[in-house]
C-alpha positions in Angstrom: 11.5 -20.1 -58.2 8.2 -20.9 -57.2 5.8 -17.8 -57.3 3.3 -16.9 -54.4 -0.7 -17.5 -53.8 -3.1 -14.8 -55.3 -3.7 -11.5 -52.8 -6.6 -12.9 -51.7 -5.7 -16.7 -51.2 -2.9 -16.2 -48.6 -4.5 -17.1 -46.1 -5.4 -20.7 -46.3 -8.8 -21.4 -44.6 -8.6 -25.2 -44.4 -5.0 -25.0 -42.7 -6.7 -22.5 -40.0 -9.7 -25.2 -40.0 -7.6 -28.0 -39.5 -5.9 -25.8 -36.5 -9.1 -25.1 -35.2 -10.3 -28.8 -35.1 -7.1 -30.2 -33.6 -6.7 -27.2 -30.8 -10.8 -28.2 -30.0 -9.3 -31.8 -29.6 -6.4 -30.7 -27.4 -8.5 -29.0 -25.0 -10.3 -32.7 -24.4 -6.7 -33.6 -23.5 -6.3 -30.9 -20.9 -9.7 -31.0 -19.6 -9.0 -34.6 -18.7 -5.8 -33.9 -16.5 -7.5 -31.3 -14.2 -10.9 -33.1 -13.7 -10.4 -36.8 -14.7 -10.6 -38.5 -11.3 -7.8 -40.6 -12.3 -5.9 -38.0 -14.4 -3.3 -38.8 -11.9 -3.3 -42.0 -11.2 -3.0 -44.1 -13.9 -1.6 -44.4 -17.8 -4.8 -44.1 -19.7 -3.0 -45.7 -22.5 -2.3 -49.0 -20.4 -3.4 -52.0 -22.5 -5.1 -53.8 -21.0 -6.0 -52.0 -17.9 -7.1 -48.9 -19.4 -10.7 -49.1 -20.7 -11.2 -48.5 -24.2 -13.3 -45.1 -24.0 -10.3 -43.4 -21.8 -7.9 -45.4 -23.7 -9.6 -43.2 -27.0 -9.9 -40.0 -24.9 -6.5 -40.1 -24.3 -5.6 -41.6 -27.9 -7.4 -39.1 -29.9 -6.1 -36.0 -29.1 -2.7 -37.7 -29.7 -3.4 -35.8 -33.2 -3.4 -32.2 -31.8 0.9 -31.4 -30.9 2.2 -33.3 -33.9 -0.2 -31.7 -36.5 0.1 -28.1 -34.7 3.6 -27.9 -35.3 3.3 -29.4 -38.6 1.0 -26.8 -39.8 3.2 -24.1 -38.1 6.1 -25.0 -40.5 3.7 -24.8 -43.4 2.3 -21.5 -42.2 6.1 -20.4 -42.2 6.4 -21.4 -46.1 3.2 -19.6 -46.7 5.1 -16.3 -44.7 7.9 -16.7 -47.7 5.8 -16.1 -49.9 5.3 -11.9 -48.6 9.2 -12.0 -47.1 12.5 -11.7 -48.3 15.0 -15.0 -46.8 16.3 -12.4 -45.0 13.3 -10.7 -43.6 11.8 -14.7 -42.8 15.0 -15.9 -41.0 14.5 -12.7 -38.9 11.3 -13.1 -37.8 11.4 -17.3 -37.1 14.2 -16.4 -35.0 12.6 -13.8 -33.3 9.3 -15.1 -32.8 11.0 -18.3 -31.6 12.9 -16.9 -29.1 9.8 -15.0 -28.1 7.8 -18.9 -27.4 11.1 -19.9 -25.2 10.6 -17.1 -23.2 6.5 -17.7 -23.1 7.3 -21.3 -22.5 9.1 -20.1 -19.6 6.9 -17.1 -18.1 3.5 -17.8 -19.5 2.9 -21.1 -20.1 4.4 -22.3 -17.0 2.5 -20.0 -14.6 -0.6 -20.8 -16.4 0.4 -24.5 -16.3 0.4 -24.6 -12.4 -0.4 -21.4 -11.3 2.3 -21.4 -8.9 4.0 -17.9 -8.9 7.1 -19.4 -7.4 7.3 -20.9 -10.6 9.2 -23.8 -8.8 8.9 -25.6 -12.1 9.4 -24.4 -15.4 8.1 -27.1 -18.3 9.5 -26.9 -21.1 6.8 -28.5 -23.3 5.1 -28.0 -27.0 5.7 -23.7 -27.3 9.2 -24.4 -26.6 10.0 -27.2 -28.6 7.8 -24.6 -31.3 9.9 -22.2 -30.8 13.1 -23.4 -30.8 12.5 -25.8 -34.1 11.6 -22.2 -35.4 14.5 -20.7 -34.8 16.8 -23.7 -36.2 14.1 -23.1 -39.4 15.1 -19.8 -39.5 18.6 -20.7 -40.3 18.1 -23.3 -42.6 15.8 -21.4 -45.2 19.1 -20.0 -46.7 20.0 -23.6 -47.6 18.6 -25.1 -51.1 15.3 -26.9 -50.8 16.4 -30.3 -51.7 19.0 -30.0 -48.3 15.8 -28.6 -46.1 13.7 -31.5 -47.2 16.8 -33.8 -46.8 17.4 -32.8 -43.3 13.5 -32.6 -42.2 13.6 -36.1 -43.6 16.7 -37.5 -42.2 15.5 -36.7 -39.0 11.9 -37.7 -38.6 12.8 -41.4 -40.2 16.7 -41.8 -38.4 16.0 -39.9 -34.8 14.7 -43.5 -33.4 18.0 -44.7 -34.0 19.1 -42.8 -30.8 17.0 -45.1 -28.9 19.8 -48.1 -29.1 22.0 -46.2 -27.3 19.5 -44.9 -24.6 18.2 -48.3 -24.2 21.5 -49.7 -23.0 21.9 -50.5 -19.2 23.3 -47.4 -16.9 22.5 -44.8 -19.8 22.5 -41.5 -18.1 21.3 -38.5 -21.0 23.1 -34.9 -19.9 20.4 -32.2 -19.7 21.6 -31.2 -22.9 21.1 -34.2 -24.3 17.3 -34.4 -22.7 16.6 -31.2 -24.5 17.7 -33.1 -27.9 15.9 -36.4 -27.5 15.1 -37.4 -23.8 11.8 -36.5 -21.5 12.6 -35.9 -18.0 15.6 -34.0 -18.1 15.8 -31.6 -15.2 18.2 -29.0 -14.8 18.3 -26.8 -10.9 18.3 -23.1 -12.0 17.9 -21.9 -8.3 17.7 -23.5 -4.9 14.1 -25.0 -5.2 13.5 -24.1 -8.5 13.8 -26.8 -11.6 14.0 -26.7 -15.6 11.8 -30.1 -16.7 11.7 -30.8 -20.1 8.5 -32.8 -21.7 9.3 -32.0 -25.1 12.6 -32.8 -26.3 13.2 -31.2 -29.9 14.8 -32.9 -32.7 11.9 -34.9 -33.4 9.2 -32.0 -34.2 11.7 -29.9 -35.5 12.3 -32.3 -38.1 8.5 -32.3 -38.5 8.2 -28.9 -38.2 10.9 -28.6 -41.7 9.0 -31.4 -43.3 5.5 -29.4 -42.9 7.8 -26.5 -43.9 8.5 -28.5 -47.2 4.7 -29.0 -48.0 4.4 -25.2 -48.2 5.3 -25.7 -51.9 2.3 -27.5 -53.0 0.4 -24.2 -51.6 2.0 -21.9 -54.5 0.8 -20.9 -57.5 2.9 -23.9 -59.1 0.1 -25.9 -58.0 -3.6 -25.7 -58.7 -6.1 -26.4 -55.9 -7.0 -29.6 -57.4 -3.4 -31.1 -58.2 -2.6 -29.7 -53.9 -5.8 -32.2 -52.8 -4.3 -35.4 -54.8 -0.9 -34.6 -53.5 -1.8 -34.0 -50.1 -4.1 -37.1 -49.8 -1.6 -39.3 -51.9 0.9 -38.5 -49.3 -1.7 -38.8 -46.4 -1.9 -42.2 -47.4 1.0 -43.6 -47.9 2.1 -42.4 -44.7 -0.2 -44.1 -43.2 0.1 -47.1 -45.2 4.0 -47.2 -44.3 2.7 -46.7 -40.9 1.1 -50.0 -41.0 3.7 -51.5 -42.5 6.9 -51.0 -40.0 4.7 -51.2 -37.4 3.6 -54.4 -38.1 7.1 -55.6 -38.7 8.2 -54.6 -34.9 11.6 -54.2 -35.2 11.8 -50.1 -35.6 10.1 -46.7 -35.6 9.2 -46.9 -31.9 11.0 -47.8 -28.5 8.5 -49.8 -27.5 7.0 -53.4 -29.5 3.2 -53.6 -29.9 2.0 -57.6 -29.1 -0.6 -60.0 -28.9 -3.0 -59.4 -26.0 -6.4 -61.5 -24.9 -8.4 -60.0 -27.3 -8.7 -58.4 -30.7 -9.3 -55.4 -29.5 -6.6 -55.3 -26.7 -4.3 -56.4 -29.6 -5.5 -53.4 -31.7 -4.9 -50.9 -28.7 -1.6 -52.3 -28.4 -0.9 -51.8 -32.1 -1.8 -48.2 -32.1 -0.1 -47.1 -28.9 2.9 -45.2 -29.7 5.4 -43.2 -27.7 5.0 -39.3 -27.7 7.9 -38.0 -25.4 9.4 -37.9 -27.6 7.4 -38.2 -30.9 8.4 -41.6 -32.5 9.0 -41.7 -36.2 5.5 -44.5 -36.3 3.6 -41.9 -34.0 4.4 -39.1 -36.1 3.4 -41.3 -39.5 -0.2 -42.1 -37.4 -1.5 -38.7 -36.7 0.2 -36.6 -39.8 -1.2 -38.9 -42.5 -4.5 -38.6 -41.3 -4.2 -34.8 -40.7 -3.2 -34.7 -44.6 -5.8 -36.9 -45.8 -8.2 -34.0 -43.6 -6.9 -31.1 -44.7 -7.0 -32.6 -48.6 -10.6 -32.8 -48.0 -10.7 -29.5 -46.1 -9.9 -27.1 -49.1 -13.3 -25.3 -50.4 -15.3 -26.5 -47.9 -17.5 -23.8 -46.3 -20.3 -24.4 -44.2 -21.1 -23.7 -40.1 -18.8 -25.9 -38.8 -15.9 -24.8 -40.5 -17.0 -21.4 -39.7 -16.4 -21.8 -36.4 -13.7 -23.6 -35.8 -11.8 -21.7 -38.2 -11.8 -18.8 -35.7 -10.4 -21.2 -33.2 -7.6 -21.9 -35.7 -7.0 -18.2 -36.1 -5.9 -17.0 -33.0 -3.6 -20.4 -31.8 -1.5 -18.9 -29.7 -4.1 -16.8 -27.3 -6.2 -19.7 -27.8 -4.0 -22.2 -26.0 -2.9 -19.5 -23.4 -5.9 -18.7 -22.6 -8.0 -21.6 -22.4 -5.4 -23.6 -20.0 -5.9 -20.6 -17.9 -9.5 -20.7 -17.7 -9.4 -24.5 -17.4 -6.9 -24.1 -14.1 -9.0 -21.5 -12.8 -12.2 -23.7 -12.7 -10.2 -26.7 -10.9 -9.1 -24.1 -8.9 -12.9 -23.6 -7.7 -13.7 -26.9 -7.8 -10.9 -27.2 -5.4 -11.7 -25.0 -2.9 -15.4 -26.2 -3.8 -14.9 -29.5 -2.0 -13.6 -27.8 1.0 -9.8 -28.2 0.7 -8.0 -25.0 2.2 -4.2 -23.4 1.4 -2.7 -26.2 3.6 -4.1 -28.8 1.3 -2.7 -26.9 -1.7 1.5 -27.5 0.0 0.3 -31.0 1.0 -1.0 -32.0 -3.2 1.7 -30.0 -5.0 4.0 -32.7 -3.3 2.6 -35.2 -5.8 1.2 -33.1 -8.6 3.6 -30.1 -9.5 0.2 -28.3 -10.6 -2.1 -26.6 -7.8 -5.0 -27.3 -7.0 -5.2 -31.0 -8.5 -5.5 -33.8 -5.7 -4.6 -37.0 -7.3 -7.6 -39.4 -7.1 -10.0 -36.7 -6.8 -12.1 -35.5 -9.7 -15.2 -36.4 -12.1 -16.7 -39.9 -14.4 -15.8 -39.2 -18.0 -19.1 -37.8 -19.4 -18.8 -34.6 -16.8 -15.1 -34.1 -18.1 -16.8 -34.3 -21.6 -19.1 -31.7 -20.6 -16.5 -29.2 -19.1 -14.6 -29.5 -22.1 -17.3 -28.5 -24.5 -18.3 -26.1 -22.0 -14.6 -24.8 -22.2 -14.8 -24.7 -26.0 -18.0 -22.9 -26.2 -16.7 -20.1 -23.5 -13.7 -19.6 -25.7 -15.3 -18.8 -28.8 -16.2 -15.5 -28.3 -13.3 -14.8 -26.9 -11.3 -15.8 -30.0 -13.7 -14.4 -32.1 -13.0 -11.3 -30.6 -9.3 -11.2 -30.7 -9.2 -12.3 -34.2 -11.3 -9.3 -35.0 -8.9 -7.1 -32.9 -5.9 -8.6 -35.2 -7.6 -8.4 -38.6 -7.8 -4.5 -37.7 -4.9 -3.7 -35.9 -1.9 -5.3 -39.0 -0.4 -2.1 -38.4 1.0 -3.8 -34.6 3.7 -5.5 -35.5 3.6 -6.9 -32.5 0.4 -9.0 -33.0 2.3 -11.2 -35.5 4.2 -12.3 -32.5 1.2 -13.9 -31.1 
């Protein structure tokens, strides 16, 4: 039985750094789709239409949803180590159930801040929360099984694409909840269930980043976790490289030979997300190991700060998609659009307030989102402050 971290080493600072630098990222991501002037108009990731820089801006912050919910299912093997199986199951079940139902409420308001909430997403909290609660059950089972099913599924879940590739494939709702994007599902008259995140794939990364936990207890000195973590950073992306470059499996779609090198390379890199293939899953989570290797003892400003990002996730993504939708919101109205124009856009963007075509150049979306960033931090710095003080809510380790 492997024995826990020292008192004062439970909490890891580099994983909460490596959070902090990815959620930073992810709000690029977001700030691109409500100001971007073609945010809704085009596939930034089209090769070779797309230019390179939005093609990047886009690319880059491809690293934020896979490493997030890696790093929750490490943070849930770091939680074993002050929890009985008993008392863990409990609480992923609970707190998993309690992201559905934020998915639903929260998270969707905040997403289109439409209180009809004609739309309900199901995007990266749900597919969080339910991976947590299938975690929850699994943690009775040996290790060797966990790791055996976290890896069955991330390298074997591409295999489903044969079938969904045949012509006249229709998925069942149920089945787009498993492993198919666009599934919608009429709760209401008017009122949809869409799902953007279907699950199998990132729970299987969520049990595999659940599995790394181990080289985080005391079985393991700092040292030996660094050369582990970066050994496995790199051949991950090294086998990346490698199926890739063979073109036959690991993603639905074949990268190929374009006008230029560069084109080429784009086409290379370009992987599918909805879901996670097992090739985009090996691009961003190799590097993010390879990071967070590096990460460990490293103190200085900058991990200062975004270690308070990394803190506080969960009021951190809430919030600053709120404040994000609230600016558009202004900038909306700004331009002299009125309520009617609101009915007349949502017909082609589910979320308010965004006019497809309409927006800002690149550089001004570069400065909202740092502007974004910087409003936020005293805000998390804040809440984190309010948890550290507060353990007695048991509530708070909800959020």
């Amino acid at each position: 039985m492997q024995q826990p971290l020292a008192a004062s080493q439970k909490r890891i600072d580099s994983i909460d750094v490596l959070r902090g630098i990815v959620m930073v990222i992810m709000t690029l991501d977001h700030t691109r789709d409500f100001f971007h002037v073609a945010a809704n108009t085009g596939d930034p990731l089209a090769v070779p239409s797309a230019s390179p820089i939005l093609f990047f801006t886009r690319w880059i912050t491809h690293f934020c949803a896979p490493t997030f919910v890696f790093l929750s299912g490490l943070s849930c093997y770091l939680q074993s180590f002050k929890k009985s199986k008993k008392e863990l199951s409990s609480f992923l079940i609970k707190r998993g159930l309690w992201l559905i139902i934020a998915e639903a409420i929260i998270l969707s308001f905040v997403f289109t801040l439409n209180p009809l909430y004609n739309i309900i997403f199901l995007e990266v909290i749900w597919a969080i929360g339910i991976s947590m609660m299938i975690l929850g059950l699994l943690i009775y089972l040996p290790f060797p099984v966990i790791l055996t099913i976290g890896l069955v599924i991330v390298l074997g879940h591409n295999l489903l694409d044969i079938p969904e590739a045949a012509p006249g494939f229709k998925p069942s709702f149920l089945y787009s909840l498993l492993h198919r994007v666009g599934g919608v599902m009429p709760f209401a008259p008017g009122h949809i269930l869409l799902v953007l995140y279907p699950f199998l794939p990132w729970t299987g990364l969520m049990i595999l980043g659940y599995c790394t936990g181990t080289f985080f207890s005391s079985n393991y000195s700092a040292d030996e976790r660094k050369k582990i973590l970066l050994r496995i950073g790199v051949f991950t992306i090294l086998f990346f490289v490698l199926v890739r470059f063979v073109n036959v499996y690991g993603n639905p779609f074949q990268w190929s030979k374009q006008n230029t090198w560069l084109d080429t390379f784009l086409s290379f890199i370009n992987l599918q997300k909805y879901p996670p293939s097992l090739l985009f899953m090996c691009v961003t989570v190799g590097p993010a190991l390879i990071v967070l290797s590096y990460l460990e003892g490293i103190q200085n400003r900058f991990t200062s700060l975004v270690r308070i990002y990394g803190r506080v996730p969960f009021f951190y993504y809430v919030v600053h998609f709120f404040l994000a939708h609230v600016v558009a919101m202004i900038v909306f109205f700004a331009r002299g659009h009125n309520m009617q124009d609101v009915a007349k856009a949502a017909q082609q963007v589910p979320l308010l307030f965004i006019v497809p075509g309409e927006g800002f150049s690149l550089p001004v979306v570069y400065l909202i989102w740092l502007a974004i960033v910087a409003i936020m931090y005293p805000l998390c710095k804040k809440y984190d402050r309010y948890k550290t003080s507060h353990k007695e809510k048991w509530w708070l380790s909800y959020l």
